[in-house]
C-alpha positions in Angstrom: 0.0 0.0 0.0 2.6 2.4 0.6 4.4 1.7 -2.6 1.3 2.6 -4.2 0.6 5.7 -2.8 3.8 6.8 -3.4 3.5 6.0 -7.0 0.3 8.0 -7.1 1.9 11.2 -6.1 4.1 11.3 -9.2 2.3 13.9 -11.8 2.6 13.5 -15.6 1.7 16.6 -18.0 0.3 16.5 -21.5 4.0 18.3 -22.6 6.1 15.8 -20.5 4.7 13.3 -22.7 5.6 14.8 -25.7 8.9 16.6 -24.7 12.0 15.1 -26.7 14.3 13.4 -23.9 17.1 12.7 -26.5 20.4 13.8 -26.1 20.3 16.0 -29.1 16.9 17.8 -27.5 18.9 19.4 -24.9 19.8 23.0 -24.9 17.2 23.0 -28.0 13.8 24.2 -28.4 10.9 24.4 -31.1 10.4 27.9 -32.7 6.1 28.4 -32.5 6.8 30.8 -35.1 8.6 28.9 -37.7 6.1 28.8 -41.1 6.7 27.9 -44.8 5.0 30.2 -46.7 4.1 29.8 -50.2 6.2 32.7 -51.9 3.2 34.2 -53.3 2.0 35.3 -50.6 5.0 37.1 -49.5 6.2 40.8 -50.7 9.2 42.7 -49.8 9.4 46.1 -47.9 9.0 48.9 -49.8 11.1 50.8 -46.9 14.0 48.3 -47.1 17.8 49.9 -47.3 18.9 47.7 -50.3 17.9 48.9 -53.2 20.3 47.1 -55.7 21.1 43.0 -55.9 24.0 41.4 -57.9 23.1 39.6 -60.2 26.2 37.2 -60.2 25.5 36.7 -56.4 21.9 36.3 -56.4 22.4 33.7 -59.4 24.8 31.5 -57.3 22.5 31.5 -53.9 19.8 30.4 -56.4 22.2 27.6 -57.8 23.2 26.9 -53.7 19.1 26.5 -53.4 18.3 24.5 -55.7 21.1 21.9 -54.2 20.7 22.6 -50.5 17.0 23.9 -50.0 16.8 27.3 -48.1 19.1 26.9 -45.1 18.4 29.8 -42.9 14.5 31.1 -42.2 14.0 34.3 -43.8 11.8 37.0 -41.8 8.7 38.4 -42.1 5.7 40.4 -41.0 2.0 39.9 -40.8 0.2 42.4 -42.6 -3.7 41.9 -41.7 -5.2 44.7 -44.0 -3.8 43.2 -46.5 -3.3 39.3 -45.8 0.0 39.4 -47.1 3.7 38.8 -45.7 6.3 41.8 -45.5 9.8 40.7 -45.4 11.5 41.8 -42.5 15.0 40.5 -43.2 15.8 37.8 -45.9 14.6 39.6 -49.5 17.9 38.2 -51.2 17.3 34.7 -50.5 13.6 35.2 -50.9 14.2 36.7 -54.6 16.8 33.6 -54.8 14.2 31.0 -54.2 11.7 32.7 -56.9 14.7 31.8 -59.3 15.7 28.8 -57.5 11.8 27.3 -58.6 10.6 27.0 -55.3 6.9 27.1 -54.4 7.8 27.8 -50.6 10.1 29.2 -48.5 10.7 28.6 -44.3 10.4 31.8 -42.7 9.9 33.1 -38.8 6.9 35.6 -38.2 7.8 38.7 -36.1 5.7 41.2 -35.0 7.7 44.4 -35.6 6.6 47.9 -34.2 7.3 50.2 -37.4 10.1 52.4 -35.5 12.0 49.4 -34.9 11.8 47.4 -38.6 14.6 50.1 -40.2 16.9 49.6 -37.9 16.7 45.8 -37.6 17.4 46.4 -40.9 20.1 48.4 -41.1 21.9 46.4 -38.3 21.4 43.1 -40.4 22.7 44.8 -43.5 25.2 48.1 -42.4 27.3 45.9 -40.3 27.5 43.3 -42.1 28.4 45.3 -45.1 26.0 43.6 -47.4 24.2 46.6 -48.5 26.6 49.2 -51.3 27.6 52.4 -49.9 25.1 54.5 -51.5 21.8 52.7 -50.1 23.7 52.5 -46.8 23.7 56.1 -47.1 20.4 56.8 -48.0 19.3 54.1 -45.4 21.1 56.2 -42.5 19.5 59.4 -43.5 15.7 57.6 -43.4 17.1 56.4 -39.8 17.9 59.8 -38.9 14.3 61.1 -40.3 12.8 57.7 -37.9 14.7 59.0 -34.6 13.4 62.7 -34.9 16.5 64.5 -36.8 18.6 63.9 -33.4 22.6 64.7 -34.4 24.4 62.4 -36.5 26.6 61.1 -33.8 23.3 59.7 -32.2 22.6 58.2 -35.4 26.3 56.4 -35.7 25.8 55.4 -31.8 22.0 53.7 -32.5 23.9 51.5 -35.5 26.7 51.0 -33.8 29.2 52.6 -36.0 32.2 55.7 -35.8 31.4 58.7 -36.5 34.1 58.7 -38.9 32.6 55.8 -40.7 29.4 57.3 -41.0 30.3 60.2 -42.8 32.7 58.2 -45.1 29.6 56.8 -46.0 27.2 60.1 -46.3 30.2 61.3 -48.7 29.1 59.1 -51.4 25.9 60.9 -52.0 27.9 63.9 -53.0 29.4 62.0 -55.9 28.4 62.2 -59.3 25.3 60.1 -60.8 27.5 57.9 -62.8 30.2 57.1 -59.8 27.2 56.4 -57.8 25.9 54.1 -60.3 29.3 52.1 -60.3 29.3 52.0 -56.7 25.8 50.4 -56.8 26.7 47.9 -59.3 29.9 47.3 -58.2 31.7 48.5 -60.3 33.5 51.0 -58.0 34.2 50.2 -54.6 33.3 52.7 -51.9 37.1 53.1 -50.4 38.0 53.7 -54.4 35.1 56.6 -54.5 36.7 58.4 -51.6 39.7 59.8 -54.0 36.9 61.2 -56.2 35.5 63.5 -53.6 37.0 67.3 -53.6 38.1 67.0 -57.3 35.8 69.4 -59.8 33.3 67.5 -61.8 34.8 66.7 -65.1 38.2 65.5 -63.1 35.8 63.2 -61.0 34.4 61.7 -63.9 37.6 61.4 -65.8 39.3 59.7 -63.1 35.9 57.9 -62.2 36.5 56.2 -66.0 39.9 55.4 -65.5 39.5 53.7 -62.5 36.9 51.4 -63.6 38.9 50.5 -66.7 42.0 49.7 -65.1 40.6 48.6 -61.4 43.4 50.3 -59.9 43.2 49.4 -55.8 41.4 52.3 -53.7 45.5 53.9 -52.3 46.8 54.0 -55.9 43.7 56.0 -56.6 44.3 58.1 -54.0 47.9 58.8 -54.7 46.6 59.4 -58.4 44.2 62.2 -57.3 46.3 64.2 -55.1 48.5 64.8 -58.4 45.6 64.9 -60.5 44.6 68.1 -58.0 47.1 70.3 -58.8 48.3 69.0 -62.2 47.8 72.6 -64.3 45.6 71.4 -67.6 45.0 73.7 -70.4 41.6 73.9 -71.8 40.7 72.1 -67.8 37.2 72.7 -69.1 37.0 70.5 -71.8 36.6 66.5 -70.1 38.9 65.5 -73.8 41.6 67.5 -72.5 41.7 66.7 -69.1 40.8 63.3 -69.5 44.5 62.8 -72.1 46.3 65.0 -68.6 44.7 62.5 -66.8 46.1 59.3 -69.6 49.7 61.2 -69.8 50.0 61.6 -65.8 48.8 58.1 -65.5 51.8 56.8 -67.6 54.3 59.0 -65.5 53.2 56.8 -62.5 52.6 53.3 -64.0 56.1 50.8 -64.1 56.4 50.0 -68.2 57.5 47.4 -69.8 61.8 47.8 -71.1 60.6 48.5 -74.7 58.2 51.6 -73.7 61.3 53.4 -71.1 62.2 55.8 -74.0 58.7 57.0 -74.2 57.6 57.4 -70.3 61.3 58.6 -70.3 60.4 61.4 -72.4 57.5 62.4 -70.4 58.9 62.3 -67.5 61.5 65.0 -69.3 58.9 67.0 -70.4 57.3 67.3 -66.9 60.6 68.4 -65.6 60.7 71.0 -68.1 57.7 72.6 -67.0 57.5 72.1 -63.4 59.9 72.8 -60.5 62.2 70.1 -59.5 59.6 70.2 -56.0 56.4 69.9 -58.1 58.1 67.1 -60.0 58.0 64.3 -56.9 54.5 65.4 -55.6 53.8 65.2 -59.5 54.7 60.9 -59.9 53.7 60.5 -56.2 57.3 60.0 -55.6 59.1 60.7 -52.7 61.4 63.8 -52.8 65.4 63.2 -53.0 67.0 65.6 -50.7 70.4 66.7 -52.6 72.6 64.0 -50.9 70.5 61.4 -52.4 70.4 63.5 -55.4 74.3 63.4 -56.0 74.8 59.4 -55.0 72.2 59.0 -58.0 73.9 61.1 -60.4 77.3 59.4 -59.3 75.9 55.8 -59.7 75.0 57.3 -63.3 78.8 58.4 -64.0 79.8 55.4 -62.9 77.3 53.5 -65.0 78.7 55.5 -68.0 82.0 55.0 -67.8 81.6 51.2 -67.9 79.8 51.4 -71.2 81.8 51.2 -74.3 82.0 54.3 -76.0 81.7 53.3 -79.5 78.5 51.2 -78.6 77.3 54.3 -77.1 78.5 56.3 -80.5 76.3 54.0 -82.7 73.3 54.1 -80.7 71.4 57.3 -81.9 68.2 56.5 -79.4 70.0 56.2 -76.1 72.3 59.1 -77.3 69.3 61.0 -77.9 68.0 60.5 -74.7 70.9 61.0 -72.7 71.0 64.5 -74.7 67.5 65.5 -73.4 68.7 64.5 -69.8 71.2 67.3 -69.9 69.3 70.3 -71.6 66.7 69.2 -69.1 69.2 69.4 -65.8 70.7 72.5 -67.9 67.0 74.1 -67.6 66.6 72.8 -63.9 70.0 74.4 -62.8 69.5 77.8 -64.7 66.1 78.6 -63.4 65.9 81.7 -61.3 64.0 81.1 -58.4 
């Protein structure tokens, strides 16, 4: 009898008996939340920060999802007026699965107040740098709008962001339409934009061009620019013109192969004729020679020429030639008045 009264204290719940008590269950619990919703009946947010989607990237998620299925939830809003879902988070893979051929997609329902959905949003795309520079940007500024126009350092504090940063970022809306086009297609990178920003209009577009074309990294750029700034171009109205000042001073700075040395030896000659010897290293982004370093060059160049046999040198009009421009060139540097 005892035995049996003590048996009929024990107490068995509904959920006990259909709790998981494997090892794997612990630590683990089932999301209430968790639907698959046919994709029809979802929609993204007409208030999201991305505006743009690669289309190289967005092709191989698709690919991924057509192998693996949809591996993380995406996230979404009820919308009762309407008896639709708003995505929250997750329009890439969303848009992925449409391509993918999907009739479905697993997603978590959240109810989110309006004033929070932007920056959820924001903090799942600013930080993890998934969204281009430009709809960052503009995504920041309808934060700002959200929180009441409080100072941009609240702003960057919210997001969780420098200062500094955040104003990187605000720069690129001052950029031309077409450099803000690259940077949305990705094209142009947003560190490569920053040596854009000062220069007047047709030098931004010109150096714009030419770094697209020739995908020159973001400090290369930069160095680039701060010549390009103060390099004096005739005509500096006309993008033709400044765009061939921009080709020619591109040259002075780019290593050439052995056969093209006469020619970018030649500019470089040219620029010293019509600069100061000062202007000439801020000119090729080089650093300047103080005159110590200036006379061990010119003495490794003596001794270079007295090794070489003169009557080689005698039949070889070109580097004759050139070696004739080097002195009326250091002639014009040592004769200028001050």
């Amino acid at each position: 009898m005892t035995e049996r009264a003590g048996r009929s204290r024990r107490r068995f719940t509904v959920d006990a008996l259909f709790s998981d008590t494997r090892p794997q269950a612990t630590g683990v619990a089932d999301l209430a939340d968790a639907k698959e919703i046919e994709l029809p009946r979802i929609e993204p947010d007409a208030h999201q920060p991305r505006r743009t989607f690669d289309e190289e990237r967005l092709e191989e998620l698709a690919s991924s999802i057509r192998t693996e299925g949809v591996l993380q939830p995406i996230v979404v809003r009820y919308e009762q007026e309407r008896d639709i879902y708003v995505i929250v988070h997750g329009e890439r893979r969303w848009r992925a699965a449409r391509r993918a051929g999907l009739s479905a997609i697993p997603a978590l329902v959240r109810d989110v107040p309006e004033e929070r959905r932007l920056l959820q949003q924001l903090m799942e795309n600013v930080i993890r740098d998934d969204l281009n520079a430009i709809d960052r940007a503009a995504a920041l500024r309808s934060l700002r709008e959200q929180l009441g126009g409080v100072p941009w350092e609240q702003v960057a504090e919210t997001v969780g962001i420098k200062r500094s940063r955040l104003f990187q970022l605000l720069g690129t809306e001052k950029l031309p339409d077409a450099a803000q086009e690259d940077i949305q297609s990705g094209r142009l990178s947003e560190k490569q934009s920053r040596a854009l920003q000062g220069l007047p209009a047709i030098r931004q577009d010109a150096l714009r061009q030419l770094i697209v074309s020739e995908k020159l990294p973001a400090p290369k750029a930069s160095r680039l620019a701060k010549a390009f700034r103060s390099l004096r171009i005739d005509h500096d109205n006309d993008p033709d013109a400044v765009r061939r000042a921009l080709d020619d001073l591109y040259a002075l700075v780019t290593p050439t192969a052995p056969e093209d040395l006469r020619a970018q030896t030649e500019a470089i000659l040219d620029a010293v004729r019509s600069t100061n010897a000062s202007g000439m290293a801020e000119l090729i982004a080089a650093p300047k020679f103080d005159s110590e370093r200036v006379a061990r060059e010119v003495s490794a160049l003596t001794r270079s020429l007295s090794r070489v046999d003169h009557d080689d040198l005698a039949s070889s009009p070109e580097t004759g030639s050139m070696l004739r421009a080097l002195r009326d060139a250091l002639n014009t540097l040592l004769t200028r008045k001050e």
